[in-house]
C-alpha positions as CSV (number, residue, x, y, z in Angstrom):
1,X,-3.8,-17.4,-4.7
2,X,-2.0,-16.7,-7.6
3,X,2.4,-16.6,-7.3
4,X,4.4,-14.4,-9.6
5,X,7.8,-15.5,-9.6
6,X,10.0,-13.2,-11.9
7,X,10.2,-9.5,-12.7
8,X,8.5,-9.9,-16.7
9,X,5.4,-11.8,-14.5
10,X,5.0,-9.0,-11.9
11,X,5.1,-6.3,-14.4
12,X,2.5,-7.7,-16.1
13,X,-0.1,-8.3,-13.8
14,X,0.8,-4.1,-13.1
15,X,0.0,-3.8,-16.5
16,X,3.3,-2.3,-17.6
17,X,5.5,-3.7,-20.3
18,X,9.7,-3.1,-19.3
19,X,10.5,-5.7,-16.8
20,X,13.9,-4.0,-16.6
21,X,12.0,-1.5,-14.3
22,X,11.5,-3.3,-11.7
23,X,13.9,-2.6,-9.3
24,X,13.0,1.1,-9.9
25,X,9.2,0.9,-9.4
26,X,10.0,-1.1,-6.0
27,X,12.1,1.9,-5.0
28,X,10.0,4.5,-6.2
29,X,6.0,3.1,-5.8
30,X,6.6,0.8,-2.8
31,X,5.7,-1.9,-5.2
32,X,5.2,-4.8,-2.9
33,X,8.2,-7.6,-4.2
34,X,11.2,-9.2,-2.7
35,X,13.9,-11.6,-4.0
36,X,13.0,-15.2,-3.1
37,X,14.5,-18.3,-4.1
38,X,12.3,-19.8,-6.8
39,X,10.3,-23.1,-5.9
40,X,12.7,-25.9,-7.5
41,X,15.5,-24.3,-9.0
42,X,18.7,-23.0,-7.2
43,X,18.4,-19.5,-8.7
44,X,16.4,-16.2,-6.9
45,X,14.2,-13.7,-8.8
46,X,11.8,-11.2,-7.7
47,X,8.6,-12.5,-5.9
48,X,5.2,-11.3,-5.3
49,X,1.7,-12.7,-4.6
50,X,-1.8,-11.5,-5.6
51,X,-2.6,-10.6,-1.8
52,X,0.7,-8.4,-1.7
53,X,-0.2,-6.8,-4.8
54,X,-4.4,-6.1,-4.2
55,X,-3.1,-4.6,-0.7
56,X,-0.6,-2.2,-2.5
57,X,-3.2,-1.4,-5.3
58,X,-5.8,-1.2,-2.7
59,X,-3.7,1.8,-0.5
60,X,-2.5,3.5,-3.6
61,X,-6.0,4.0,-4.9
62,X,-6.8,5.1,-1.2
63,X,-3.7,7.7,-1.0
64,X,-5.0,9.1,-4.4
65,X,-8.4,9.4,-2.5
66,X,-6.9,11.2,0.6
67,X,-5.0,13.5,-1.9
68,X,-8.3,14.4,-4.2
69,X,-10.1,14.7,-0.8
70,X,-7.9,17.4,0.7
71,X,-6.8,19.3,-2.6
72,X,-11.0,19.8,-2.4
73,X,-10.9,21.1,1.0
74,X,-8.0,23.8,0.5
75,X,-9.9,24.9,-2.3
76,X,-13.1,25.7,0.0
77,X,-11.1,27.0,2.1
């Protein structure tokens, strides 16, 4: 499973480019990441692994589902 250790490597495997953001997507998406204590060094950064971040993807894409679904139905309605 892959580790992502670091804002600039989250963002990334998101597929977005401002690291900075960070903070501000976790807020505002529920993007799955923590402060951790990097493996071998004294410092923390912001951590997430592949499984926290295909579970994430994986309910967004079913929220936007849910949300197409029922927009549908009020039209038929």
């Amino acid at each position: 499973m892959m580790h992502y250790f670091g804002a600039k490597a989250i963002v990334q495997r998101l597929g977005l480019k401002d690291h900075r953001r960070l903070p501000w997507l976790i807020r505002t998406w529920g993007v799955p990441a923590f402060p951790r204590r990097h493996p071998g060094r004294a410092h923390t950064c912001y951590y997430a692994s592949e499984a926290m971040l295909c579970a994430w993807e994986l309910t967004k894409a079913k929220q936007c589902y849910e949300r197409l679904k029922a927009k549908e139905q009020d039209k038929q309605e």
